[in-house]
N, C-alpha and C positions, 0 to 999 in steps of 0.2 A: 330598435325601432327609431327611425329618423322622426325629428318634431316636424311635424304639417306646418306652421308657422310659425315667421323670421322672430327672433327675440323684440323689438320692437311692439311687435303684434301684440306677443304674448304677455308682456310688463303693460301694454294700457287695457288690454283684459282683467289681469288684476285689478289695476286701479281703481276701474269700471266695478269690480267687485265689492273691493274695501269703501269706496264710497257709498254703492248701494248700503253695505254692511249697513256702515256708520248712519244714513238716513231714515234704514227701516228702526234701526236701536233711539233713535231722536222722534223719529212718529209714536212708538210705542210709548218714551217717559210720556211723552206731550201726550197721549191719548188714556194716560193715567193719570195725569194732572188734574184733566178734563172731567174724568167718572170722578175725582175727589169732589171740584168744585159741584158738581149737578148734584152730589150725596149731599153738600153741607147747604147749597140753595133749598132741596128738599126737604131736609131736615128745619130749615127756618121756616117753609110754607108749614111744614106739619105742626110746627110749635103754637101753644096759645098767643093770640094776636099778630098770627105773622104774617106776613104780607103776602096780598094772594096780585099774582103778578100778571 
């Protein structure tokens, strides 16, 4: 089977990919950062005297 597209093509598809990769795996730490910090914010509101924001 002949490749439909010049290697050119096909090397910045990849790249297109590994990049996506790498950004959705950088969204995900970042948006488990995010549920740590809002657990430890809500855990200070629930605590006695804790500041209600």
């Amino acid at each position: 089977m002949k490749d439909a597209a010049p290697p050119a093509v096909r090397l910045g598809a990849a790249k297109a990919v590994l990049e996506l990769g790498m950004r959705i795996r950088e969204l995900a730490e970042l948006e488990a950062e995010v549920r740590e910090l809002e657990a430890k914010v809500n855990a200070l509101k629930a605590a006695p005297g804790g500041r209600q924001w």
